[in-house]
N, C-alpha and C positions, 0 to 999 in steps of 0.2 A: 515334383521337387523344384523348391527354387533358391534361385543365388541372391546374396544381402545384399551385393551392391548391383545399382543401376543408375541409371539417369531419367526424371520423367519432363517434360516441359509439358504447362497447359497456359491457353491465355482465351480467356472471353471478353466480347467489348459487348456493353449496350447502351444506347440512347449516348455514344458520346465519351463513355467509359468505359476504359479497358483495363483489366487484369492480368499482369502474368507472375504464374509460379512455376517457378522452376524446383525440384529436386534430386537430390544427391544424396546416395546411401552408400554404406559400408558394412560393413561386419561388424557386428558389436552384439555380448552375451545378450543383453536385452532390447528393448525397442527404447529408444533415444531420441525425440522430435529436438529437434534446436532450432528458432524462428524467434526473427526481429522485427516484428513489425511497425512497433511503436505504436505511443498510445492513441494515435485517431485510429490506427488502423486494428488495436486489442478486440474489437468483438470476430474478425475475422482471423485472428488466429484459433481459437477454441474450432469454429467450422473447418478450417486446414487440418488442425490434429485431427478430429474424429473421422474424416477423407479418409488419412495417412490410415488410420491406425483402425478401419476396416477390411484394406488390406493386408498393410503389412503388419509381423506379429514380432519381429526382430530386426537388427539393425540400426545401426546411427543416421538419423534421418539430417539433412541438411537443408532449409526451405528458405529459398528465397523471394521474393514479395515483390513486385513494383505496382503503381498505381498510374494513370494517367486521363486526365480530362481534357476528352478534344472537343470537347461540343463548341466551345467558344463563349460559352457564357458562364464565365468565372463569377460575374458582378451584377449585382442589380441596384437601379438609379433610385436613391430615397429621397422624399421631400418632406420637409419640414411647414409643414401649412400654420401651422400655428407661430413658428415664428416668423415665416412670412409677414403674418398677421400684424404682428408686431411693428414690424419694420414700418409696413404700410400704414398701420395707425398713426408710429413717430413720425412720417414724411410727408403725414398730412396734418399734425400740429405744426410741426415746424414753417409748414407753405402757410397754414392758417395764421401762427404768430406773426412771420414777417413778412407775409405778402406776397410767397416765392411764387413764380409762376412753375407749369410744370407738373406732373401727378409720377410717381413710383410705378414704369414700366414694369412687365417680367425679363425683359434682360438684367434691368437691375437689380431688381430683385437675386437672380443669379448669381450674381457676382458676390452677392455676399458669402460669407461662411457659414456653413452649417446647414442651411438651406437647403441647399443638395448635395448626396455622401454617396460615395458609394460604398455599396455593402456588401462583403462575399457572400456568395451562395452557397449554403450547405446540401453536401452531399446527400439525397435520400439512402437511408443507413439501409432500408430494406433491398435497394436496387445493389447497393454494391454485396451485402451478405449473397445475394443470387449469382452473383458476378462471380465473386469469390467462389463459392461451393462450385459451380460449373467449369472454372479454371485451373482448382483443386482436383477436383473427379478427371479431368483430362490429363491432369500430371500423372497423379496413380495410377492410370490406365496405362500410360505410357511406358511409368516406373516397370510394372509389373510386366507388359511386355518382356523390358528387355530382362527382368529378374527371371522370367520363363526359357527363355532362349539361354542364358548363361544355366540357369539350374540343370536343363536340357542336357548340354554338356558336361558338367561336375558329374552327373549319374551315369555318363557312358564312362568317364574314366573310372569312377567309383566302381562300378561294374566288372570294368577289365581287372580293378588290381585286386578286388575280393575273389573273382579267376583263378589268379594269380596263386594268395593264397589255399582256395582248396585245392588246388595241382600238387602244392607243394606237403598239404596236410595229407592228403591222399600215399604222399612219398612215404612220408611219417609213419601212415597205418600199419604200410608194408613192410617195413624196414623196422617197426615197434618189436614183433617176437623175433624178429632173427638175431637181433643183438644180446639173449640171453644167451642161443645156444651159439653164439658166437662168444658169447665171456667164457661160456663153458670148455669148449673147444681148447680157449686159448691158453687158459688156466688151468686145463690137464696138460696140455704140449709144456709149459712150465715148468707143470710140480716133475713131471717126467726127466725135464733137461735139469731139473737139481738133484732129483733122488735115483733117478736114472735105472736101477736093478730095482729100487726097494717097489713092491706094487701102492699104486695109489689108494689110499682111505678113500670108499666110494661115499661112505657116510657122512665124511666129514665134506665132502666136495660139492653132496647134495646139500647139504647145509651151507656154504656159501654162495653156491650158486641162488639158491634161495633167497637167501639175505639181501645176493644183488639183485636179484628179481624184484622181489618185493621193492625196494630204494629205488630202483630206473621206472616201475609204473607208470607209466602216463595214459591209462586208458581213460582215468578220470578227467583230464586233461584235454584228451582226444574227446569227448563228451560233449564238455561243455562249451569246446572251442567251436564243435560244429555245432551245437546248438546257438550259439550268439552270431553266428556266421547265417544261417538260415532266418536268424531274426532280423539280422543287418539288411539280409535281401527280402526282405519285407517291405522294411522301410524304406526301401528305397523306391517300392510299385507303389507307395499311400502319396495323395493328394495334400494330405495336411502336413505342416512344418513338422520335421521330424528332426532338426539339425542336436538337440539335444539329446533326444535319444541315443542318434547315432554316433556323438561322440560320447555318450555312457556304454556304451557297448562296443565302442574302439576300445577303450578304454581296460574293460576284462576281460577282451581280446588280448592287449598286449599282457593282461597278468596270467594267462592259462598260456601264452607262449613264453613267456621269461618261465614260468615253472619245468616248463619241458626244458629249456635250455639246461636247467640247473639239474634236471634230473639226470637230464644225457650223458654218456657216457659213452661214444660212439662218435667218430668222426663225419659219418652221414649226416646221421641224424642232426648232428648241430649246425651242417650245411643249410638241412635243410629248415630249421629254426631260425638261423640269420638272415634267410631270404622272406621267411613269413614276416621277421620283426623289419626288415628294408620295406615289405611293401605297406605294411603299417602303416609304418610313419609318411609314406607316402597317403594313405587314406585318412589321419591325420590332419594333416595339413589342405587336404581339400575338405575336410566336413566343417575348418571354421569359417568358411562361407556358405555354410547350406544355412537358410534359415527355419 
């Protein structure tokens, strides 16, 4: 089991170039990359998502990017030979026209424009995709770490409060037939203190005992409660993301306990149905960070 939110950092440098990404996850229904790399750096976001998103399968991803060239050679020195050429042809008509003395050094040449430029150097696109996917892969690794260590924990509480609940379901089972012959009981001590001399209709008494019987059932209840309960702890032993499952199956957990609620009729018994729906919503509330 693991948790949706984590922190990963990765940075790889080579030849001069370094990479770092940093990520940040949340909870979120689906899997959500969000990355700004802008467009020199667009071929290396498609490599970031596919990273992310061999691990993780849910969550709001937040990635952040930087780039940096320490080689020290941003620039390379261009020359212009051909209009060198130029120049050198004009400063030899002009010396030939008017007699100058003197020939068109290369400092001179220098100094003119154009002649020599300097020109950025572009990045080799394949060295930084390497860059990138190596500093990506180190983030995830990292991400997923701590997603393991937090999942770690959410399944020991998860554990304790589904405990919790079959303690309390367990109450329920027991306390399920005693509250017929406890209606029964209560409902002749009744009809006795109204009619007093007259003897009780036993036909008519089994007839509503019955009635209530049949109306308080909650065997069906009891059934399927423990069956979804046995499936929860399933998914809590699997490897693979289970976070939706397990909140589909909080879920008709909480609807097979509101049924017993409504059924109840019985002081215990709703005791002990207000504490199954307390710790619910406490398993709730940790499984929308399970991913």
């Amino acid at each position: 089991m693991k948790s949706m939110t984590g922190y990963g950092k990765g940075v790889c440098s080579r030849d001069g170039k370094t990479v770092t990404i940093e990520i940040k996850a949340v909870n979120n229904r689906y899997l959500e990359i969000n990355s700004r790399l802008g467009k020199s750096f667009a071929v290396c976001d498609e490599i970031i998502r596919k990273e992310i998103g061999r691990t993780v399968k849910r969550g709001s991803v937040d990635v952040y990017f930087s780039y940096e060239n320490v080689s020290g050679a941003n620039a390379e020195l261009k020359l212009d030979l051909s209009l060198a050429a130029e120049y050198v042809k004009a400063s030899k008509k002009l010396r030939d026209e008017f007699m100058l003395d003197g020939d068109m050094g290369s400092t001179a040449l220098l100094r003119f424009p154009d002649v020599v430029s300097l020109q950025p150097l572009k990045d080799d696109p394949e060295l930084i995709k390497d860059v990138t996917r190596e500093a990506a892969a180190e983030a995830v690794r990292s991400l997923d770490a701590m997603r393991v260590i937090e999942g770690a924990s959410i399944k020991a509480d998860l554990t304790g409060l589904v405990a919790t609940i079959v303690a309390a379901l367990e109450k329920v089972i027991k306390r399920a037939p005693v509250v017929v012959e406890d209606y029964r009981a209560k409902l002749r001590q009744r009809i006795s203190e109204v009619l007093k001399e007259v003897p009780v209709d036993e036909a008519r008494l089994l007839n509503e005992v019955a009635f209530f019987a049949d109306k308080a059932d909650i065997n069906e209840e009891i059934s399927r409660l423990s069956s979804h309960i046995n499936q929860f702890v399933t998914c809590l032993e699997s490897d693979e993301p289970q976070g939706r499952k397990l909140d589909f199956l909080s879920q008709e957990m909480n609807r097979e306990i509101n049924t017993m609620g409504s059924k109840s009729n019985d002081i215990e018994l709703t005791r002990y149905v207000v504490e199954m729906k307390n710790q619910l919503e406490k398993i709730k509330e940790q499984i929308r960070n399970v991913e």
